[in-house]
C-alpha positions in Angstrom: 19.9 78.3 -137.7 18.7 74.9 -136.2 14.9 74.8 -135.8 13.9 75.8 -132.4 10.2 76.1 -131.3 9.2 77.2 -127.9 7.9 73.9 -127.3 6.7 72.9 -123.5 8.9 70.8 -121.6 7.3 67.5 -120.7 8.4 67.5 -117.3 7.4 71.0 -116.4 4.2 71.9 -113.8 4.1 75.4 -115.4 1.1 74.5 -117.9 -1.8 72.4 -117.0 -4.8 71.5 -119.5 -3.5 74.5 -121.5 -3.8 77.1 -119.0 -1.7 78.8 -116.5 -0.8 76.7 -113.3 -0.3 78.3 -110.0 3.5 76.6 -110.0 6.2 78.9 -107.9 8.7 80.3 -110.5 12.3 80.4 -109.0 14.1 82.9 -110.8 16.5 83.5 -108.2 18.9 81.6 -109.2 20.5 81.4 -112.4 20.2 77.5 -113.3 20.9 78.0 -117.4 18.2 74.8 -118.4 17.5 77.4 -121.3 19.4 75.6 -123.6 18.9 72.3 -123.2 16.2 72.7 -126.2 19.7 73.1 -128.1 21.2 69.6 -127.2 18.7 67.9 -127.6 18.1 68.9 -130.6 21.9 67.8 -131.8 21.1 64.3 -130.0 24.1 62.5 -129.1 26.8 63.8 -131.1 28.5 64.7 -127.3 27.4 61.3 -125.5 30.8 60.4 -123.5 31.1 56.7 -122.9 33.3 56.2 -119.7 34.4 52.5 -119.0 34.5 51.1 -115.6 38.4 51.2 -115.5 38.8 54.5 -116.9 39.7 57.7 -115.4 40.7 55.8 -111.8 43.8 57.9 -110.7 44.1 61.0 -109.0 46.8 62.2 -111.1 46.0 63.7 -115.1 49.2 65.7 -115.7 52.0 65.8 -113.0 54.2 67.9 -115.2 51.5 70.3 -114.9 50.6 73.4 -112.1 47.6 71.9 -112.1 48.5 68.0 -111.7 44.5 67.2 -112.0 43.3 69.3 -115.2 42.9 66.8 -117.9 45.3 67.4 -120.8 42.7 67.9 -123.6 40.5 69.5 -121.6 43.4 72.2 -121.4 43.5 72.2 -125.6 39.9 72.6 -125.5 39.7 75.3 -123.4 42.2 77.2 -125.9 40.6 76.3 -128.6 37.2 77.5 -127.7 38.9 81.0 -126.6 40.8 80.7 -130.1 37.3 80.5 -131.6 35.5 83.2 -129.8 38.3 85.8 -129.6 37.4 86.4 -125.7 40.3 85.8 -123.4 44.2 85.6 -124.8 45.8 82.3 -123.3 49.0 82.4 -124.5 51.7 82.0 -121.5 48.9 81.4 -119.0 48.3 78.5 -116.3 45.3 76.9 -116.7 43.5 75.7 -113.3 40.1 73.7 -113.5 38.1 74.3 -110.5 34.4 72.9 -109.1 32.3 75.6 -111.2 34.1 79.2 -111.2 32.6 79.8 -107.5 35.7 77.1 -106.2 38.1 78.9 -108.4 36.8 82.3 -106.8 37.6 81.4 -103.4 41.2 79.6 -104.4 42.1 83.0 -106.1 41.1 84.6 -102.7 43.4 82.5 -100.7 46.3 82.6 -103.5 46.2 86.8 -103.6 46.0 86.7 -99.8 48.3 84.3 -98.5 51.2 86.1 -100.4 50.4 89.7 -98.6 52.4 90.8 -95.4 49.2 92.1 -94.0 46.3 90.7 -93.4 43.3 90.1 -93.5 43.1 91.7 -97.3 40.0 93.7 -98.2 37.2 92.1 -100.9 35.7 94.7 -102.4 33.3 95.2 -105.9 31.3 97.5 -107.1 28.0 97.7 -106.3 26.0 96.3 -107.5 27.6 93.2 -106.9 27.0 89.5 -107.5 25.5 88.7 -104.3 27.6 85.4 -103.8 30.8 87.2 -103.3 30.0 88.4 -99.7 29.5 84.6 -98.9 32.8 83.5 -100.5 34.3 86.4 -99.0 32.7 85.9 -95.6 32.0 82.0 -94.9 34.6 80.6 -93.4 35.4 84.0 -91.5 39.3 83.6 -92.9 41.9 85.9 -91.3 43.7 85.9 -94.7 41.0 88.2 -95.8 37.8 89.8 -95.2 34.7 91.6 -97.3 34.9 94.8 -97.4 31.6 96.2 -99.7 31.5 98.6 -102.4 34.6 99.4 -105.0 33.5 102.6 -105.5 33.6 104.1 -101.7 36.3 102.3 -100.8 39.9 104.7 -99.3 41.4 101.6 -97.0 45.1 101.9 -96.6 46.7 98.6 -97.2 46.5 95.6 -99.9 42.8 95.2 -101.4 41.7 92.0 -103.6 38.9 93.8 -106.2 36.1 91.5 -107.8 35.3 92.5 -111.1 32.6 90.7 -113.2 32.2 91.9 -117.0 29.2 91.9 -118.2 28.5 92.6 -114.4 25.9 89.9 -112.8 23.2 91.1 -112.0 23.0 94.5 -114.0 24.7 93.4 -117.3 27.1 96.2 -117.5 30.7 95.9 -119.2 32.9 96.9 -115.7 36.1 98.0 -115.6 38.1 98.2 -112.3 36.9 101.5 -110.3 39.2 101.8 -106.7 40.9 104.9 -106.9 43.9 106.1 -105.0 44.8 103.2 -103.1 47.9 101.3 -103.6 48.3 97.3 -103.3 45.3 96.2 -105.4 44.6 92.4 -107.0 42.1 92.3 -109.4 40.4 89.2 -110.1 38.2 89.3 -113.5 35.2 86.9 -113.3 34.5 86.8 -117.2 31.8 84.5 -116.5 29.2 86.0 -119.3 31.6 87.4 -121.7 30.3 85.2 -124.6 28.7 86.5 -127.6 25.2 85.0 -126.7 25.4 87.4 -124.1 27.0 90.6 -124.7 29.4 91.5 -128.0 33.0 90.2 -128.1 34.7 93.5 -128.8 38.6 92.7 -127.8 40.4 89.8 -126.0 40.6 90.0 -122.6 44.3 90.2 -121.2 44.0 90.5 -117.4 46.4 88.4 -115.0 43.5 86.0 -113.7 40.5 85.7 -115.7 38.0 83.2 -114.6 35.2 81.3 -116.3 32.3 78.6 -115.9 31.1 75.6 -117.9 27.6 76.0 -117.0 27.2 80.2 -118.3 28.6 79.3 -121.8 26.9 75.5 -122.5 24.3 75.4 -119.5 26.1 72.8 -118.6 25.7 73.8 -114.8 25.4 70.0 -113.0 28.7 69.1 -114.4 30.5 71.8 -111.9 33.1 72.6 -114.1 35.3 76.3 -114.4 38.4 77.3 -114.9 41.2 80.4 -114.4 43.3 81.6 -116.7 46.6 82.7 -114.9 49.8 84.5 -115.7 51.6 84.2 -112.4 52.9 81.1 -111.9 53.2 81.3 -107.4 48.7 82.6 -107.4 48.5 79.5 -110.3 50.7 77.0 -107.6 48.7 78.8 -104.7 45.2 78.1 -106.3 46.4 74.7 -106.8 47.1 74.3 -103.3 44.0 75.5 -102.0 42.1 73.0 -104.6 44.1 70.3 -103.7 43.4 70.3 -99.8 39.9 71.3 -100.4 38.7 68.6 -102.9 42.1 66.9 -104.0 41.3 68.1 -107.9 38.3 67.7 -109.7 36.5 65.1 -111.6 37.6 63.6 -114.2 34.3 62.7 -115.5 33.2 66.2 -115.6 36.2 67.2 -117.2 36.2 64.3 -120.2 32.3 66.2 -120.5 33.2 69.2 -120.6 36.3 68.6 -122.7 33.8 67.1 -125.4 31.2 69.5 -125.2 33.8 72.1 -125.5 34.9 70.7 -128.9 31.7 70.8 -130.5 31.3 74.5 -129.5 34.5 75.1 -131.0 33.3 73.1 -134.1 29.4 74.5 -134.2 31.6 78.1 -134.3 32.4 77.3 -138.2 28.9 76.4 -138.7 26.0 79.2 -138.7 23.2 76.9 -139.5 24.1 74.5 -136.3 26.1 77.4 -134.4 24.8 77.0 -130.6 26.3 81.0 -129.9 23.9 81.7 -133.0 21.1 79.5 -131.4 21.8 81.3 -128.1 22.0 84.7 -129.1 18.7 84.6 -130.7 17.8 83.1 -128.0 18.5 85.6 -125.7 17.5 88.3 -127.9 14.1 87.0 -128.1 13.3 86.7 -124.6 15.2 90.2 -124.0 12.4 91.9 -126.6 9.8 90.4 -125.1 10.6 91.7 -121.5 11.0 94.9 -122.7 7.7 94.5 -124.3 5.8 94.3 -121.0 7.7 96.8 -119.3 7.1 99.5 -121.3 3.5 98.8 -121.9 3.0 100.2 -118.1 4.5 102.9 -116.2 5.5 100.8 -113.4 9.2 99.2 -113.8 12.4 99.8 -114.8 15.1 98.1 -117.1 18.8 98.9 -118.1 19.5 100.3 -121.6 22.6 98.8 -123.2 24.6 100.2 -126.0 24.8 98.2 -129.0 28.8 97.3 -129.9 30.7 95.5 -132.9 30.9 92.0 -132.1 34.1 90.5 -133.4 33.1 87.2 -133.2 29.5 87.6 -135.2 31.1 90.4 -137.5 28.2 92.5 -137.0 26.9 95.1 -134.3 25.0 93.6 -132.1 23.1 94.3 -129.1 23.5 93.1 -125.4 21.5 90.2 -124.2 22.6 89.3 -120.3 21.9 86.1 -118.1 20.1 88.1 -115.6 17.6 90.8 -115.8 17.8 94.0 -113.5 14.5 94.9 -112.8 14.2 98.1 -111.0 10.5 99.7 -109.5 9.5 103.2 -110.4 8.3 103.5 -106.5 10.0 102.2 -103.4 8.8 99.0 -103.0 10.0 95.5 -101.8 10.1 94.6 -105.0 11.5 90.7 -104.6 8.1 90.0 -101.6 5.9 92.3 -104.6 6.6 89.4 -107.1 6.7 86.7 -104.5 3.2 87.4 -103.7 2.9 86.7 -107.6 4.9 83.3 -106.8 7.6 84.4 -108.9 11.3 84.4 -106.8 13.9 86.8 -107.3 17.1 88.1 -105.8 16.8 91.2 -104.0 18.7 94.1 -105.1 19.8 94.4 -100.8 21.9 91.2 -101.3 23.6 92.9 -104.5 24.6 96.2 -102.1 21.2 98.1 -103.6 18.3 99.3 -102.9 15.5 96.7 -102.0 13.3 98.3 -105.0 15.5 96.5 -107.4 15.5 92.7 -108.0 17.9 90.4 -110.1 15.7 88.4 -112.6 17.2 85.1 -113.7 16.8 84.9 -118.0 17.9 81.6 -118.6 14.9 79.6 -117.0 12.9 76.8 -119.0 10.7 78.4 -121.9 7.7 77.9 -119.7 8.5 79.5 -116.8 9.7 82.7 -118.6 6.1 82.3 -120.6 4.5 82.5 -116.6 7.0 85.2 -115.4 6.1 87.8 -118.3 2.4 86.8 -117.7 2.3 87.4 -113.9 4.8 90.9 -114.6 2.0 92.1 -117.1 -0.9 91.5 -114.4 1.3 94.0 -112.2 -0.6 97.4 -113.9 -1.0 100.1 -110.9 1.4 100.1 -107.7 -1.0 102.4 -106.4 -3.4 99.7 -105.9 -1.4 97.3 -103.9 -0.6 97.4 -100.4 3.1 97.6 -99.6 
């Protein structure tokens, strides 16, 4: 393992004169800056030097479905599913997208636009990542239309279903769950299906499976995702909607990505400088010392995951997800309970729960997670606060 200390970021507010500040902790949303301990720690073994004249056309492959996806960022991409054993990508289309948030909606629009009837039901089970009602409702689309959860839904007619495995927020390993209706998509957002995360224990085979930069490398600023796809009309109808939306995607994110990429794909044959082994301890640390605080009290709630043979570690391991489920023994507000502690988090309304749940991001900065399990502790006796 590399040497990683839970030193304090120079730039945060968190700590001041070695105490406890009274900074806001935004664990609402899921910005992974957990590991950037990690590269800078491997300095600048993936700098990318882009000349001025480089990289000027809009056109990377025009052989290709996706005429914008920079060739080797297509042979990383395989590689580093090669490496992990996560996702097959033999005879599929590769699409880059903005982040896997663009790549969602284009998959809306390409299941969609080829059904007779419209609009086409959205649905997931709850609870669901709270970002699909958005995507599903924004731009009020007559091509299709959000429809809630999976599991209570008996509409006649052709249904997209959103499935995200390990689930965001809860962490669960999902399967698709509507029963008895005829016509279904599913669309597979494998977002967190990395072994830092959760074990690899087979190789996804699903018709679109999509993924993002920023959940595997916490490379999130670089906006960078991409489907795998086995039809070649949704991979052309993805295209499409890409191509009118933003004409293709950067190539300066992509030449990133392509060389970050690599050196996952090359740390993978090296435990001591692994970053999945960096991350999974990583994870697993912070995970334990959660735990740790809510079971010294009587007055939250946490998931229990089964541990699983991971393939790609060769060892059984346990689960470690990018967000946190926090649930309250009582039924409390639980996202304003920790606001009033200046710690933000997603309420478990906006994931189709009940408001005494909360989604708790795990990938912040080191300090702010030191602050969060501080101010969680302080929370002893619900009795003794006013809802």
């Amino acid at each position: 393992m590399v040497g990683f200390g839970n030193s304090k970021n120079s730039d945060s507010d968190t700590y001041k004169n070695g105490s406890l500040s009274d900074a806001v902790i935004n664990l609402d949303q899921g910005d992974p800056t957990a590991f950037q301990e990690y590269w800078m720690k491997i300095k600048d073994r993936c700098t990318v030097v882009i000349r001025g004249w480089d990289l000027m056309s809009y056109f990377s492959d025009t052989t290709n479905v996706c005429w914008f996806l920079e060739p080797e960022l297509a042979k990383a991409i395989k590689a580093l599913h090669g490496a992990i054993g996560n996702a097959a990508t033999e005879e599929r289309y590769i699409v880059v997208g903005t982040g896997s948030s663009q790549l969602c909606q284009a998959a809306l629009f390409a299941l969609s636009s080829v059904s007779e009837v419209k609009p086409v039901s959205v649905v997931a089970a709850v609870p669901y990542y709270s970002t699909y009602v958005e995507e599903a409702s924004y731009v009020q689309s007559k091509l299709y239309e959000w429809e809630g959860d999976a599991r209570t839904f008996h509409k006649k007619g052709p249904y997209i279903e959103m499935v995200t495995s390990p689930n965001n927020p809860d962490g669960t390993i999902r399967e698709p769950v509507v029963n008895g209706t005829e016509g279904g998509k599913v669309i597979h957002d494998l977002a967190y299906y990395w072994p830092h995360y959760t074990p690899i224990t087979r190789r996804h085979d699903h018709d679109l499976m999509l993924f993002t930069f920023s959940k595997i490398s916490g490379h999130a600023g670089s906006r960078i995702g991409w489907a795998l796809v086995k039809d070649v009309e949704v991979a052309k109808k993805m295209v499409q909607y890409l191509t009118i939306s933003s004409i293709g995607v950067s190539k300066e994110s992509q030449t990133r990505a392509t060389t970050i990429l690599n050196e996952l794909t090359k740390t993978c044959r090296t435990k001591s400088e692994s970053f999945f082994e960096y991350g999974h301890e990583k994870m697993k640390s912070r995970w334990e010392r959660l735990r740790e605080v809510v079971e010294s009290g009587d007055t939250f709630t946490l998931p229990n995951y089964p541990q699983a043979f991971c393939n790609f570690f060769g060892k059984t391991i346990s689960t470690s997800p990018a967000f946190a489920w926090l649930g309250c023994k009582e039924e409390r507000d639980l996202a304003s309970l920790l606001k009033e502690k200046k710690v933000l988090t997603r309420g478990g309304d906006k994931c189709g729960c009940d408001k005494k749940y909360v989604r708790v991001s795990m990938l912040c900065r080191d300090d702010d997670f030191d602050v969060f399990l501080h101010r969680l502790a302080t929370i002893k006796d619900l009795k003794c606060i006013e809802p």
